[in-house]
C-alpha positions in Angstrom: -33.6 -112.9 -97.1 -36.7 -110.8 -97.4 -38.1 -108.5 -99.9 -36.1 -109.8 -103.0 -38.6 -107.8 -105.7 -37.4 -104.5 -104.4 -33.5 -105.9 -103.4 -30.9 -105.0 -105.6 -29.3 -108.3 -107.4 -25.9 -107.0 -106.1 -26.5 -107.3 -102.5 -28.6 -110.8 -102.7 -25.8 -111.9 -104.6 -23.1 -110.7 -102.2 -25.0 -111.9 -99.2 -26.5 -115.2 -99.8 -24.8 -118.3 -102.0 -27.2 -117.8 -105.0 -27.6 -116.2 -108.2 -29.8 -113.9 -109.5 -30.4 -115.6 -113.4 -33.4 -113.9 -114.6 -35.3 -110.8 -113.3 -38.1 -110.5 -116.2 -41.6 -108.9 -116.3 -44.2 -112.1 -116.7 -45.9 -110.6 -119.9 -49.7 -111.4 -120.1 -50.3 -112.3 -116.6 -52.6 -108.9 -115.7 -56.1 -109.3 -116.2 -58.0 -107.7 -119.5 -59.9 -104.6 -119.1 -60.9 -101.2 -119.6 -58.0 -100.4 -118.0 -55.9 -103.4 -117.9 -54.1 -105.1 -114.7 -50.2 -104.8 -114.2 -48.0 -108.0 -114.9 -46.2 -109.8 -112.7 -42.5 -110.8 -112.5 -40.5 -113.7 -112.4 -36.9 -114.0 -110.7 -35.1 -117.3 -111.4 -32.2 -117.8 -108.7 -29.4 -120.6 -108.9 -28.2 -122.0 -105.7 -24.3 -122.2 -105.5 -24.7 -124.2 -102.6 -26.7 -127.0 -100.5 -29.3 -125.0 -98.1 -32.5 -124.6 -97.2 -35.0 -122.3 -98.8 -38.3 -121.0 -97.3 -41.2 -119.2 -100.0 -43.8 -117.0 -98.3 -46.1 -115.8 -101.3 -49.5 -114.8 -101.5 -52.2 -115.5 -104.7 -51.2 -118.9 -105.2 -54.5 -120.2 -105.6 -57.0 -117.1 -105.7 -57.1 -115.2 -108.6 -56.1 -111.4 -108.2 -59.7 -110.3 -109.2 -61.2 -108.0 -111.8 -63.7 -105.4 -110.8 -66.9 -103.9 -113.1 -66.2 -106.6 -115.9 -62.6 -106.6 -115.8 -60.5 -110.2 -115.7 -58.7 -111.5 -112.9 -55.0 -111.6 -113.5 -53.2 -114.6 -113.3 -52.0 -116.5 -110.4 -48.6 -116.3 -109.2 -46.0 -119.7 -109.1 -43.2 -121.3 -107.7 -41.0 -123.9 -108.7 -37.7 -125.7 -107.6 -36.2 -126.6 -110.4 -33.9 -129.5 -109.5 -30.6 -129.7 -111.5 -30.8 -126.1 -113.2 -31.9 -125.8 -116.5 -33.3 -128.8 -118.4 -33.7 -130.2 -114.9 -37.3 -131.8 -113.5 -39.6 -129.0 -112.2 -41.1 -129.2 -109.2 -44.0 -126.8 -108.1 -44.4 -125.4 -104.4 -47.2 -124.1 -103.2 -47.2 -120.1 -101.5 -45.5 -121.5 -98.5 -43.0 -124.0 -98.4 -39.8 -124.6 -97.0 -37.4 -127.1 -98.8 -34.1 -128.1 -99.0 -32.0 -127.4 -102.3 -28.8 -128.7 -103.7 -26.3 -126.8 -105.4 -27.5 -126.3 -109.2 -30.9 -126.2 -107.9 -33.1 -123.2 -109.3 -36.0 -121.3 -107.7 -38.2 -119.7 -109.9 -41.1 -117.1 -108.7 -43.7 -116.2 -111.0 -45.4 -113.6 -108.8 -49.2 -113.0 -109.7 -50.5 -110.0 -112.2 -53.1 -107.6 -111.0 -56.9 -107.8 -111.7 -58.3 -105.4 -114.4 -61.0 -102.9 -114.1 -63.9 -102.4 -116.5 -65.1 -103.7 -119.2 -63.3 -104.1 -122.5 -66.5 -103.9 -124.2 -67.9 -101.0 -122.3 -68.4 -97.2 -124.0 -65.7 -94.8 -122.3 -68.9 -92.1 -122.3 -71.6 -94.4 -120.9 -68.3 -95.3 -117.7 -67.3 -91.7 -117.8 -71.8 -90.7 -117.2 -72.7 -93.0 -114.8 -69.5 -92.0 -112.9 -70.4 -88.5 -112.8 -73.6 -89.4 -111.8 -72.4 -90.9 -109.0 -70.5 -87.9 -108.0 -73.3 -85.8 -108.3 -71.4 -84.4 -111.5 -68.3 -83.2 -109.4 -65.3 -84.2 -112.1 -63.2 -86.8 -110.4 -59.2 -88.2 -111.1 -59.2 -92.1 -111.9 -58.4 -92.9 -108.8 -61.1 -91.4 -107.2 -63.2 -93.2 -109.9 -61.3 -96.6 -108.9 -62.0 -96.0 -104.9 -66.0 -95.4 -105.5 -65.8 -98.7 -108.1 -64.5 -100.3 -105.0 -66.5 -99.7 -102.9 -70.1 -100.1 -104.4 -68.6 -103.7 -105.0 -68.4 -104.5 -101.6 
C-alpha cells in the first residue's frame, strides 16, 4: 500500500488485513518560531493477520530544519509494536521491512516541519529588512519565505 497519509481509512481497511487504530495530529512536533512549523501525524495500524510490512519514510535521523532562527521540528518515528497494546516496542529505522504477526501494531510518527524566524525577533525590524531586500516592493509571506530561502543557501 502506498500513500496511507492521504488514503482514506475505509479503503486501507477494505484492502489490506489491518486496521486503522489511531489517525492523530503529533502535537508539539513542529519547530518554534516566528511563524511556527506544522506538526506531524501519527497512524497506529493493527495487523489482523501474519504478513510482511515494508516502511519507506524520510527524516528519521535529520532534523526538518529551522530557517532565520527558527527550531527544527522533530524527527519522525516508527515502531512495531509486538503484541498490540501493552506489548514490547520495537523501533525501525526510515526503511525497513519486517515480518508481523497478527496483533502486531505499526505505529508512524511522521516528522513536524522546521519553523521560520525568530521567536525573539521584532515583527517591524523582519518586516524592514525584508522590504529592503525587495527594494521596498510590498511582498505576500510566501514571497518573503522564498527570498529567506534562498539567501540561506
Amino acid at each position: 500500500m502506498t500513500n496511507t497519509k492521504i488514503c482514506d481509512p475505509e479503503i486501507i481497511e477494505k484492502r489490506y488485513p489491518i486496521i486503522l487504530r489511531e489517525f492523530s495530529i503529533r502535537d508539539g512536533s513542529g519547530g518554534q518560531g516566528r511563524w511556527n512549523g506544522g506538526n506531524g501525524v501519527r497512524r497506529v495500524y493493527e495487523f489482523r493477520r501474519d504478513m510482511g510490512c515494508s516502511v519507506v519514510s524520510e527524516r528519521r535521523v535529520t532534523r526538518p530544519y529551522g530557517m532565520k532562527g527558527g527550531e527544527d521540528g522533530k524527527c519522525g518515528v516508527n515502531y512495531v509494536v509486538k503484541g498490540g497494546d501493552g506489548g514490547r516496542w520495537c523501533r525501525l529505522g526510515g526503511r525497513k521491512d519486517v515480518q508481523v504477526s497478527q496483533g502486531d501494531w505499526l505505529v508512524i510518527d511522521t516528522p513536524g516541519g522546521g519553523a521560520w524566524g525568530s521567536r525573539l525577533e521584532n515583527v517591524e525590524d523582519v518586516d524592514s529588512a525584508n522590504k529592503a531586500k525587495t527594494n521596498g516592493v510590498q511582498r505576500r509571506f510566501l514571497t518573503q519565505f522564498q527570498l529567506a530561502q534562498e539567501s540561506s543557501n
